[in-house]
Every structure is written in structure tokens, then in C-alpha cells.
KEGULUM-11527 format. One record per residue (C-alpha): residue number from 1; x, y negated, z negated. Coordinates in Angstrom, 3 decimals, m for minus. Layout:
<lumfis>
LUMFI pos        x        y        z
LUMFI NUM        X        Y        Z
...
</lumfis>
This chain:
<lumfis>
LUMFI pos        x        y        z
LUMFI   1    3.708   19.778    3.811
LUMFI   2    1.301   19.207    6.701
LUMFI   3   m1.732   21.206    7.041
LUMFI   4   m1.077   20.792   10.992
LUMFI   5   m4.701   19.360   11.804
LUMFI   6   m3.430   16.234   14.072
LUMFI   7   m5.392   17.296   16.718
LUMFI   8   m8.782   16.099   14.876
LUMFI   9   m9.746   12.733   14.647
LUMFI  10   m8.791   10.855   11.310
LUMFI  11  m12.280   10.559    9.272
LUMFI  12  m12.611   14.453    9.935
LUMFI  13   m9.183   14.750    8.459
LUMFI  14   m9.999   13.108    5.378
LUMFI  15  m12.666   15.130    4.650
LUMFI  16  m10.885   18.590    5.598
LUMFI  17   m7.215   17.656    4.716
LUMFI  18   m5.831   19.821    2.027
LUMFI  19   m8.906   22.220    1.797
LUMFI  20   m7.057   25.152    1.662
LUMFI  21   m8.929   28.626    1.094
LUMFI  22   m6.046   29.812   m1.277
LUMFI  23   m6.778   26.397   m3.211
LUMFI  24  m10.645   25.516   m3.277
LUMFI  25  m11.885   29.340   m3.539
LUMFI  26  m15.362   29.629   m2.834
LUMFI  27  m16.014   25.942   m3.942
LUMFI  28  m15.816   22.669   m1.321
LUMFI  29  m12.964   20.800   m3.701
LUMFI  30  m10.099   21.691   m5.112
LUMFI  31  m10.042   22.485   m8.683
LUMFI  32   m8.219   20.904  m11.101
LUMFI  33   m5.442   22.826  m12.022
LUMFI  34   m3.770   21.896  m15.079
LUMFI  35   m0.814   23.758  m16.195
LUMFI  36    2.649   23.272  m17.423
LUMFI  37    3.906   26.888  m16.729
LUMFI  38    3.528   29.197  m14.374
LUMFI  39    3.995   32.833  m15.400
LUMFI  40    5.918   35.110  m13.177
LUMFI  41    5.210   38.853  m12.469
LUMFI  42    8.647   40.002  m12.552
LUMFI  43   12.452   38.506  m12.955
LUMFI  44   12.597   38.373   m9.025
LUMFI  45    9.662   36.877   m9.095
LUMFI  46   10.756   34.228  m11.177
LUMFI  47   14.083   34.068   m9.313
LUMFI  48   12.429   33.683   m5.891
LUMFI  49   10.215   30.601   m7.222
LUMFI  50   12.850   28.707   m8.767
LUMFI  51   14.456   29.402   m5.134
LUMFI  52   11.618   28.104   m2.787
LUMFI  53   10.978   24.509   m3.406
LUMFI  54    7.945   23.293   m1.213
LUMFI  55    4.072   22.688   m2.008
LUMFI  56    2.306   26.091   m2.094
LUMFI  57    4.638   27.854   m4.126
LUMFI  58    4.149   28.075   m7.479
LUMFI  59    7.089   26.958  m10.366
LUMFI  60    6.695   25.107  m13.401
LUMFI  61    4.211   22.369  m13.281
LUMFI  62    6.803   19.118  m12.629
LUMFI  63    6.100   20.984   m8.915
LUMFI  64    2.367   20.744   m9.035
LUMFI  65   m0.115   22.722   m7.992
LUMFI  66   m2.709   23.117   m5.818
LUMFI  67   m4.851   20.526   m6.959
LUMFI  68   m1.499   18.237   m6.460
LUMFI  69   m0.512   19.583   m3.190
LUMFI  70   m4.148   19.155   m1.513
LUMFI  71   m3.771   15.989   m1.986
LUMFI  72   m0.192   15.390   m0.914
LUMFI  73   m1.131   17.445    2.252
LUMFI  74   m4.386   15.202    3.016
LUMFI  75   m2.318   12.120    3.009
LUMFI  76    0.427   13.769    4.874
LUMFI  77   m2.452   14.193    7.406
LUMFI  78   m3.139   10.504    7.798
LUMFI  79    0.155    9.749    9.458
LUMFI  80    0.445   11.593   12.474
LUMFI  81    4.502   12.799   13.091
LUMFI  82    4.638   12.953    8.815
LUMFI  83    6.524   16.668    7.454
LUMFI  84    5.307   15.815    3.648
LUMFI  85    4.118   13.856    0.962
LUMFI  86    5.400   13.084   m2.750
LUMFI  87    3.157   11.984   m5.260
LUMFI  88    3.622    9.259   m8.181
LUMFI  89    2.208    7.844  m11.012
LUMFI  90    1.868    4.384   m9.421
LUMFI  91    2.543    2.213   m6.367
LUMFI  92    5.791    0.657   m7.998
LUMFI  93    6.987    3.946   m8.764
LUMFI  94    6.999    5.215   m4.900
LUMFI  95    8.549    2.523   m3.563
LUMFI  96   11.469    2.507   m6.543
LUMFI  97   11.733    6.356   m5.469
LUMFI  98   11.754    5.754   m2.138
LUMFI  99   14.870    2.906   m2.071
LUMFI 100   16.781    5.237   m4.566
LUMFI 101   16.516    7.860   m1.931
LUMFI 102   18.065    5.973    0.875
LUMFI 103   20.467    2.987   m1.042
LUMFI 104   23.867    4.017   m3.187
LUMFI 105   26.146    1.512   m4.777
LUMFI 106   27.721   m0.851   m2.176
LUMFI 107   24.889   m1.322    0.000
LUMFI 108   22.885   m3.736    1.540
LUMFI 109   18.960   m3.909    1.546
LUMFI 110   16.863   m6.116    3.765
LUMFI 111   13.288   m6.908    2.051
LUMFI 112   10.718   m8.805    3.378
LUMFI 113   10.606  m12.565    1.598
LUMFI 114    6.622  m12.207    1.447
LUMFI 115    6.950   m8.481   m0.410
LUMFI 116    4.820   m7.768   m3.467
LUMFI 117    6.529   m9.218   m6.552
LUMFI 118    6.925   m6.084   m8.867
LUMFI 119    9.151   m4.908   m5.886
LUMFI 120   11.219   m7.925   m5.887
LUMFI 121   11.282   m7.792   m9.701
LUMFI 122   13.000   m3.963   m9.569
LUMFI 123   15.213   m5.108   m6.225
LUMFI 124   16.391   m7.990   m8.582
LUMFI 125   16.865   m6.129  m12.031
LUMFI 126   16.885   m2.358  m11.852
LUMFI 127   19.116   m2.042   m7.830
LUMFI 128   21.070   m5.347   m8.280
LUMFI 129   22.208   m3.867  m11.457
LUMFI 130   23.019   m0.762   m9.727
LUMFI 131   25.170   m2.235   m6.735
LUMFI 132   22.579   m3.157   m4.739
LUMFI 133   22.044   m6.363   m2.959
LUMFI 134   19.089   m7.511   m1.563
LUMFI 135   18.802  m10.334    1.050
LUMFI 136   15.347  m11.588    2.164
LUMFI 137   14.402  m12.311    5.540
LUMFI 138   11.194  m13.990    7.122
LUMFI 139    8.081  m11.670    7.963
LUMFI 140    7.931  m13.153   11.088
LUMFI 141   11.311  m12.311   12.038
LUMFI 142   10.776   m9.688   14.593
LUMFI 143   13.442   m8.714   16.186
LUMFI 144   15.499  m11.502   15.631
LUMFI 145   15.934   m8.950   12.483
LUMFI 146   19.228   m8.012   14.071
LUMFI 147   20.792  m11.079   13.425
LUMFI 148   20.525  m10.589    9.781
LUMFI 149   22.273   m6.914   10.175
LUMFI 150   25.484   m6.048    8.142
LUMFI 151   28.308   m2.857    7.935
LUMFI 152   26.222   m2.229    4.567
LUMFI 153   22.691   m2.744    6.071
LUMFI 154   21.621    0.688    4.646
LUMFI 155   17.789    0.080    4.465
LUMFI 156   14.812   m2.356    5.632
LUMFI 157   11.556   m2.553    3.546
LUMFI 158    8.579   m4.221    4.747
LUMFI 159    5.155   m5.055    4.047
LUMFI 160    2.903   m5.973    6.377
LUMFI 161    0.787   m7.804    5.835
LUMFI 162    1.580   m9.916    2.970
LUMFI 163    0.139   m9.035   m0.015
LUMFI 164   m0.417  m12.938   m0.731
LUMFI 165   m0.142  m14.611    2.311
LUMFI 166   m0.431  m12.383    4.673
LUMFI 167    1.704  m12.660    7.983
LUMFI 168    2.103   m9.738   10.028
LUMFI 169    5.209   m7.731   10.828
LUMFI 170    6.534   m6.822   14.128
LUMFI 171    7.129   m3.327   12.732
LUMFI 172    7.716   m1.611   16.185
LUMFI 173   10.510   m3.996   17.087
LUMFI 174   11.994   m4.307   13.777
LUMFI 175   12.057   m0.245   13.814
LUMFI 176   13.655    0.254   16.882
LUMFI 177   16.821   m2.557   15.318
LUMFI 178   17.235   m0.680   12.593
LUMFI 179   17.259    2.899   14.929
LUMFI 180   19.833    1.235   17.192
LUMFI 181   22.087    0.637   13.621
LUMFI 182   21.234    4.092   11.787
LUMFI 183   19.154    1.860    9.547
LUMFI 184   16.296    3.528    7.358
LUMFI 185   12.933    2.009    7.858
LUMFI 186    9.988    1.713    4.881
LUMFI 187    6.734    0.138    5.122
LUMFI 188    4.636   m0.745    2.158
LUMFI 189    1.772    0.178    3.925
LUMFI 190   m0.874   m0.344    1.316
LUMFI 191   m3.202   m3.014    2.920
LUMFI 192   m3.909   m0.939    5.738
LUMFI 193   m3.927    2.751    3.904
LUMFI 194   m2.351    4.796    6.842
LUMFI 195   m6.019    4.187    8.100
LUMFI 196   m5.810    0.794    9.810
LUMFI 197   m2.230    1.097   10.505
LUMFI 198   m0.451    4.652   11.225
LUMFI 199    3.357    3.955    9.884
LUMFI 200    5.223    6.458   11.176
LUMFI 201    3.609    6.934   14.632
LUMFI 202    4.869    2.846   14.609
LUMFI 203    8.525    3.633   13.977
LUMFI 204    8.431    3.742   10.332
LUMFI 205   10.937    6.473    8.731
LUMFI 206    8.920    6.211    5.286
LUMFI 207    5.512    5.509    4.349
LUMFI 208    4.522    4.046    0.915
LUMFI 209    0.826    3.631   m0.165
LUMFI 210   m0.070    2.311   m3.788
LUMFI 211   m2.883    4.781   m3.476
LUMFI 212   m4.102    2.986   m6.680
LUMFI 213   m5.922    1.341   m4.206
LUMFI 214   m7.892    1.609   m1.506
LUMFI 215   m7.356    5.938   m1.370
LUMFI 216   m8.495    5.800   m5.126
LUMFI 217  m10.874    3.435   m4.428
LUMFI 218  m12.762    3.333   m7.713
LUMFI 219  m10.449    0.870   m9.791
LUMFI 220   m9.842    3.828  m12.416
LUMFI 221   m6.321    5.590  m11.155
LUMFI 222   m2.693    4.427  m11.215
LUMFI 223   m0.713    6.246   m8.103
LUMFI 224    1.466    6.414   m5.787
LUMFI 225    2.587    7.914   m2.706
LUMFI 226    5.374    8.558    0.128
LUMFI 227    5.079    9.649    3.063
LUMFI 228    8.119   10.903    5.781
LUMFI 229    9.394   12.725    8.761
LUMFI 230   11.597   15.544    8.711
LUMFI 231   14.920   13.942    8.311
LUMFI 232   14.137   11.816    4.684
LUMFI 233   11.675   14.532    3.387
LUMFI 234   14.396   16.880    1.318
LUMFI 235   15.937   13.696    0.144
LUMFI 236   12.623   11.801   m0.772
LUMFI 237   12.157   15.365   m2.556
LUMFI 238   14.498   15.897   m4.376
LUMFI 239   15.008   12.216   m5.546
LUMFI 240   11.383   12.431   m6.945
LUMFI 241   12.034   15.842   m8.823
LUMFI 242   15.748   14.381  m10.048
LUMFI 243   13.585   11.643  m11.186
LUMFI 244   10.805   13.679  m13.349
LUMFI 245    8.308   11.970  m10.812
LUMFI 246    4.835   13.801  m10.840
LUMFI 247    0.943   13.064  m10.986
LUMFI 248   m1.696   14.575  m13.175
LUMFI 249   m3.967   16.580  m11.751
LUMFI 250   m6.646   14.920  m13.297
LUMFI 251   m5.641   11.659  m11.124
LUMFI 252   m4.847   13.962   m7.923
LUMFI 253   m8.570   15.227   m7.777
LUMFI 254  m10.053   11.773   m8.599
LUMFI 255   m7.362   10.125   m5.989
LUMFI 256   m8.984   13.104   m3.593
LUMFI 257  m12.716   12.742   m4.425
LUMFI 258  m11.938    8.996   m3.275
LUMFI 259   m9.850    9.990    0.066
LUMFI 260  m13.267   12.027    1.646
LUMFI 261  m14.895    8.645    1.637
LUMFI 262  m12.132    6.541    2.873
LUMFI 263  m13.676    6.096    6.625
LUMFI 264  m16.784    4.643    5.085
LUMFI 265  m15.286    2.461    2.501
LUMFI 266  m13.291    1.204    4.711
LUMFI 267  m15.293   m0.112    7.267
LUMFI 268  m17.244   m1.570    4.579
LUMFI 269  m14.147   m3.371    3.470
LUMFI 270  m13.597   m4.894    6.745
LUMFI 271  m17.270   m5.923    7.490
LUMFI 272  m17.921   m7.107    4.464
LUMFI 273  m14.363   m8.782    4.679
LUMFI 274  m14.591  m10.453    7.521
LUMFI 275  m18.076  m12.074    7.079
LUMFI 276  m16.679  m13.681    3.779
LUMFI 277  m13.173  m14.875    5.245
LUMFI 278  m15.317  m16.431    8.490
LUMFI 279  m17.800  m18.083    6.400
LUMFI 280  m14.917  m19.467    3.918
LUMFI 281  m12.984  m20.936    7.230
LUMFI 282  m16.124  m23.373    7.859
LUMFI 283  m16.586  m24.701    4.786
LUMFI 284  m14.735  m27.828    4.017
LUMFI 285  m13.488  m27.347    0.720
LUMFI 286  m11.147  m24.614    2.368
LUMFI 287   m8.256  m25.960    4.588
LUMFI 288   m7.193  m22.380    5.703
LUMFI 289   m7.931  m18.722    5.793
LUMFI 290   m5.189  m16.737    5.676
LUMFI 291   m6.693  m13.185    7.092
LUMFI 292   m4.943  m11.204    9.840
LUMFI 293   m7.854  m10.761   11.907
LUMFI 294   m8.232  m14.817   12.265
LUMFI 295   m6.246  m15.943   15.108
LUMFI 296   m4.362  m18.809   12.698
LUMFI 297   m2.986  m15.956   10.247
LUMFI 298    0.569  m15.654   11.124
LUMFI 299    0.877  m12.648   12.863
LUMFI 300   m2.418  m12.304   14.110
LUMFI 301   m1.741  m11.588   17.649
LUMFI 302    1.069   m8.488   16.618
LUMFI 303   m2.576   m7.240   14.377
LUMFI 304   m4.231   m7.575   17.544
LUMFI 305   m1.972   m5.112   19.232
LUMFI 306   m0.832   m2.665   16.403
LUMFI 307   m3.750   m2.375   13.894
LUMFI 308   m7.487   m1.041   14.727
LUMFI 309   m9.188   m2.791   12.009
LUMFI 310   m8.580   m5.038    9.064
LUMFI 311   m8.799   m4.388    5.209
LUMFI 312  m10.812   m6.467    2.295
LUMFI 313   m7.902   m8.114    0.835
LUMFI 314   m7.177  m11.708    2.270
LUMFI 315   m6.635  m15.643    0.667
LUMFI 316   m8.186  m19.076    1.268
LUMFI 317   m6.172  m22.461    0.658
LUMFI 318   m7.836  m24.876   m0.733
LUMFI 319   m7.883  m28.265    0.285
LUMFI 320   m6.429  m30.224   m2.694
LUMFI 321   m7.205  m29.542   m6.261
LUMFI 322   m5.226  m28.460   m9.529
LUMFI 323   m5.399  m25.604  m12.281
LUMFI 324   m8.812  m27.034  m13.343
LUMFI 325  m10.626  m26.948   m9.937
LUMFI 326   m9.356  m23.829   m9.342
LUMFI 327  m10.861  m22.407  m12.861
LUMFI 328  m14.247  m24.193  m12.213
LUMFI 329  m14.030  m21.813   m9.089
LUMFI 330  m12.945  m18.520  m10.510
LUMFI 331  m14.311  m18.873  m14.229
LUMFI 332  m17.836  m18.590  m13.330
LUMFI 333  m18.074  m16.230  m10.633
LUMFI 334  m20.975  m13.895  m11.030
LUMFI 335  m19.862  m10.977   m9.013
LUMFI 336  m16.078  m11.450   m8.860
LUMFI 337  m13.810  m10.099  m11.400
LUMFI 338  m10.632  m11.557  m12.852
LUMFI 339   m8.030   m9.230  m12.325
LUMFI 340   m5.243   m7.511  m10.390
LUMFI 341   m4.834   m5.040   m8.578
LUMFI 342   m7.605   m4.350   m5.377
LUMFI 343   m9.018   m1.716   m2.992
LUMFI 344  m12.055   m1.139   m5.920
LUMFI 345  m15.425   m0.984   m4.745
LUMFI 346  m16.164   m4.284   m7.135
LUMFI 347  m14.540   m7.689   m5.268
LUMFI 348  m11.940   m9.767   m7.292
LUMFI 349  m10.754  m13.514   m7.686
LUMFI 350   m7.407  m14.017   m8.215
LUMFI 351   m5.507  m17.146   m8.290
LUMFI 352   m2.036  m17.062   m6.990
LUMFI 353    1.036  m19.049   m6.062
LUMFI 354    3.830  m17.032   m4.005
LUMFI 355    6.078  m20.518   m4.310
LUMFI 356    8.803  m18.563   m6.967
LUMFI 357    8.672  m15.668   m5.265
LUMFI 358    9.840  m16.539   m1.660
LUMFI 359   13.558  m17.547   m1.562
LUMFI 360   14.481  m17.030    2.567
LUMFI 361   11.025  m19.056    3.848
LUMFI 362    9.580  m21.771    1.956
LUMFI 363    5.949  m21.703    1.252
LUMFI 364    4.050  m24.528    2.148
LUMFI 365    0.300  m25.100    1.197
LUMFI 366   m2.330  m27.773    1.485
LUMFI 367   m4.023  m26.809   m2.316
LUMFI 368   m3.551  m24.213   m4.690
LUMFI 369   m4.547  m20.305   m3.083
LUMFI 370   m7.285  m18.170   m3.718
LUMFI 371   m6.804  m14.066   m3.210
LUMFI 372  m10.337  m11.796   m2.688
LUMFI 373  m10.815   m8.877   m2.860
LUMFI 374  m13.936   m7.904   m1.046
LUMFI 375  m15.659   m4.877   m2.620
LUMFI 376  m18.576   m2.943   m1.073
LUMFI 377  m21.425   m5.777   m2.558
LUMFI 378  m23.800   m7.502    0.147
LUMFI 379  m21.532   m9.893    2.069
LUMFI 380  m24.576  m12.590    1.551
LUMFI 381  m24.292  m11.890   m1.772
LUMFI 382  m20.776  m12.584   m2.229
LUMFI 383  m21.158  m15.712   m0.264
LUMFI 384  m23.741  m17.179   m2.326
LUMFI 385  m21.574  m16.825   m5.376
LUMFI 386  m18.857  m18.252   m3.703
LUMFI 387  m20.639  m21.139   m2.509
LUMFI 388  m21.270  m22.335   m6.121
LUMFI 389  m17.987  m21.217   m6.745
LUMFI 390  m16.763  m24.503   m3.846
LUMFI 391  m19.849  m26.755   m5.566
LUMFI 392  m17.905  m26.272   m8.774
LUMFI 393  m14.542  m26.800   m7.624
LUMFI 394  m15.241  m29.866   m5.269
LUMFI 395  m16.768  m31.543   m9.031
LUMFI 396  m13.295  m30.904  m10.492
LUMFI 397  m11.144  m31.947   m7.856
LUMFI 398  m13.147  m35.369   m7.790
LUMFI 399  m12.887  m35.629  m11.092
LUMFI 400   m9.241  m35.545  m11.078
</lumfis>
């Protein structure tokens, strides 16, 4: 649970959060404390463990320890008006946790139509299986949201922005719907890492951060994390524990180490971020930029107003141009990788089509989409590549 330090700014909380004397010693970071069990000192000791379940007391290791709970307690931190945290092994893994702990048979689930695919992939298999029915609605929905609102409504999950294409949620007003119907609010809140954006100071009942990602931040650590007020925490709880959910605590100190140098990283992100994405919008192989701190991302103005600074994740459209232009772009790149995922310190190119996975908006698009990931490298740097990168894929295109 919280370590009760709201009253400091956030970059001092990332570097004090979870630094508990009883768990660091006379060192500055938390050991790593691996253990399966936890011996007792007496039969009512062991009794009044199995009887207190909260961070801090010790168990059997599917509880943690302190290496595990320093790090749920930082990120508890991060969202002012948060009771706890849960760890998991990966992004995907919170947010199936988090549904299971608020949907049963029979009910209704409202998910954003531009929500990260592995989330409509375990809406669509794993909860539709299980009685579940998801609808989709448009991110840009607002509070027309309570048009949309049935007797089975049970939960809304958003992401905002877009992992793909970005558009911004009007999470305050959808929040206070869902309030008004006894609805249970999540964010994905993974672009903006409870830094940018705080989620449950916003309305949000539960936080979820693929901490794989920026929190991590060195492209080496799967995890996962929710975050919630009083009311969901027991549930969220025991859900996760039902559920065998826990995180090494090899990856919790490595997920920590990465957390003290959030503030920095992240400002990097958005510098370096924003240099790329406004140097991309003049050039005229691009036809758009879709980043929510340009004014023509959708959603920019509700960024303007809710969020105090933009991540390093955004995409481009192109202007024209097939599989083979895009290739002549990506293949060559000196200092992007191929690959999924983001948040790293290294930037990524990622081609990407969200056309099969909207099914309540249609997606529209001048040329094929680009997604970068924009790492802590020189900005000019980056640029240059890219420019050959556009000198490649304008040859292609003509060709064609």
C-alpha cells in the first residue's frame, strides 16, 4: 500500500518511493529478495501471517517481498488518491486481471475501438468465451459515452492515447458517465506512465501500466501493473492471488532501478519526440503526423488540458506507397530497430495497419503508417536516418 508521500513532488517520489528502512537496510536499494518460503517463529506466528494479507507482511513468496512491495508502493506513489498496487508478469496480464476483477458472466464491457490489439484479442477469445460481451465505441466519444450505456454496462476500458493512432480520450467526462451508472472505470495508461497523465486523480477507478515499458525502460523486462483506490483494491487483490499472479524479484528490482530515472527519461522522450514528429510533419513524403501534442492529432486540444507533457511513441502517414516503399523505409534504418514493444532507451520502426482491428470507427489513411519509437539518441541523429529513410521510400513509391 501507499507509502503516504503525496505531499512531495513526483520526480522526488520516484526516487524515494518504496525505500523503506525495514527493506533497503543500510544500503540505498532494495535488495533482491528471493524466496519461496517464509519460515515462521511459532504456530501463531504462522497463523497470524496466513491471516494478514497486505504488502509488508511476510507469507509464502506468491505474496512477495520486500523487494516486490517497494516497488508496488513506488508506483502506488505515482497516482495521487491510489490505496495499492499489484504486480504482473506483463502488460496483458494486468489488464486480463483487472477486467476479471470487475466483469462476471452476463455482462457488458465497453472498450475503446482504438485499444491495443492483444486486449481485443483476450476481450474476443478468453471473456467472450466466458459470457462476456464487448462492444466498441469511438475514442472520441466523450461523453456522448452515455448513449452507448446498457442494464449490463458493468465496465469501461480505455486507452488514451491510441497505441496506433493515437486520439485522445475525454477521460474526465467519460468517468463521471460511468460514476452516474455505478460503472467501473480502467485506463490503459501506458503511453503516459502515471507521469504525463495521473489516472486516478482524472476519475479513473483502475490504473494499468505495461510497465514493460517506459517504468522498465531498458527493453529487458516483461511486467505489469494495477493501480486502484480503496473500493477495487481487495478485489483487484485477491483476483491476482486467485489467479497465481506474481513478479520475480529479479524483474521488480530491475523494473525499480528503471523507475528512479523515470523524470529524466522522460523528458528525454518528449524532447527528443517532439523534434522528430515536427520535423516529419514538413516533409512531403508524410501526409500526417499523428502525435497528441500536434494540434491535428485527434484529441489534441483534451491533451492540452489533461496531460503535462507528451511521451516518445507517435505515427506518421505516408503519402501513398505500398509494402515495398514502406520496407525501403524501415529495412535500412541505421539507428531504428525492428520490433515491438517501446518505452526502451533505443528508438524503433514499426510498420502498422489498425484497419482489422477497429470495428465501431473506420480507419481511414492517405498511405500505409509508420509507428516510432523515439529512444534517448540525438534527435538530429534520428532525423538524419530518417531522412534517407523518405529518399528511399519516395524511389519505391515512384517506381511503383
Amino acid at each position: 500500500m501507499s507509502g503516504g508521500k503525496s505531499d512531495t513532488e513526483l520526480p522526488t517520489r520516484l526516487v524515494t518511493g518504496g525505500r523503506r528502512r525495514e527493506w533497503t537496510g543500510a544500503v540505498v536499494n532494495p535488495p533482491v529478495w528471493r524466496a519461496s518460503t517464509h519460515l515462521y517463529d511459532s504456530v501463531a506466528d504462522l497463523r497470524a501471517g496466513k491471516a494478514s494479507n497486505e504488502d509488508g507482511r511476510f507469507f509464502y513468496g506468491r505474496r512477495g517481498s520486500p523487494t516486490q512491495w517497494a516497488l508496488a508502493e513506488a508506483l502506488t506513489d505515482m497516482e495521487p488518491g491510489a490505496h495499492g498496487t499489484m504486480l504482473f508478469p506483463s502488460g496483458v496480464a494486468a489488464i486480463a486481471c483487472a477486467l476479471l476483477a470487475v466483469l462476471r458472466p452476463g455482462d457488458v464491457l465497453l472498450m475503446a475501438d482504438s485499444s491495443y490489439d492483444p486486449t481485443r484479442i483476450y476481450a474476443e477469445a478468453f471473456l467472450k468465451k466466458w459470457g462476456v460481451e464487448t462492444r466498441y465505441y469511438d475514442p472520441l466519444v466523450g461523453a456522448g459515452i452515455a448513449d452507448l450505456i446498457c442494464e449490463q454496462t458493468r465496465a469501461i476500458l480505455m486507452e488514451s492515447p491510441g497505441s496506433l493512432t493515437f486520439e485522445v480520450q475525454d477521460v474526465p467526462a467519460i468517468c463521471a458517465v460511468a460514476k452516474e451508472h455505478g460503472i467501473t472505470t480502467l485506463l490503459d495508461n501506458t503511453w503516459a506512465a502515471s507521469y504525463f497523465f495521473r489516472a486516478i486523480e482524472h476519475g479513473v477507478d483502475i490504473a494499468i501500466l505495461a510497465g514493460t515499458k517506459y517504468i522498465v525502460g531498458h527493453s529487458d523486462v516483461m511486467l505489469g501493473s494495477v493501480t486502484t483506490h480503496e473500493k477495487y483494491w481487495t478485489r483487484v487483490r485477491r483476483t491476482a492471488q486467485q489467479l497465481g499472479q506474481i513478479v520475480s524479484p529479479d524483474d521488480a528490482y530491475l523494473a525499480l532501478r528503471g523507475l528512479r530515472t523515470l523524470d529524466v527519461r522522460m523528458r528525454q522522450h518528449q524532447d527528443g519526440g517532439l523534434a522528430v514528429a515536427k520535423w516529419l510533419a514538413d516533409q512531403p513524403q508524410v501526409a500526417r503526423v499523428l502525435h497528441p501534442a500536434l494540434p491535428d492529432c485527434p484529441g489534441h486540444e483534451l491533451w492540452r488540458r489533461d496531460f503535462s507533457g507528451a511521451a516518445g511513441l507517435f505515427s506518421f502517414v505516408l503519402d501513398g506507397g505500398g509494402e515495398e516503399a514502406i520496407a525501403a523505409l524501415i529495412d535500412d534504418l541505421a539507428l531504428f530497430g525492428i520490433g515491438y514493444s517501446w518505452g526502451g532507451y533505443e528508438s524503433l520502426a514499426l510498420p502498422i495497419d489498425p484497419t482489422p482491428d477497429r470495428t465501431a470507427t473506420r480507419w481511414k489513411a492517405e498511405g500505409p503508417l509508420v509507428r516510432l519509437n523515439i529512444g534517448l539518441e540525438d534527435p538530429d541523429d534520428l532525423i538524419a536516418d530518417l531522412a534517407k529513410g523518405l529518399e528511399r521510400y519516395e524511389k519505391a513509391a515512384c517506381r511503383r
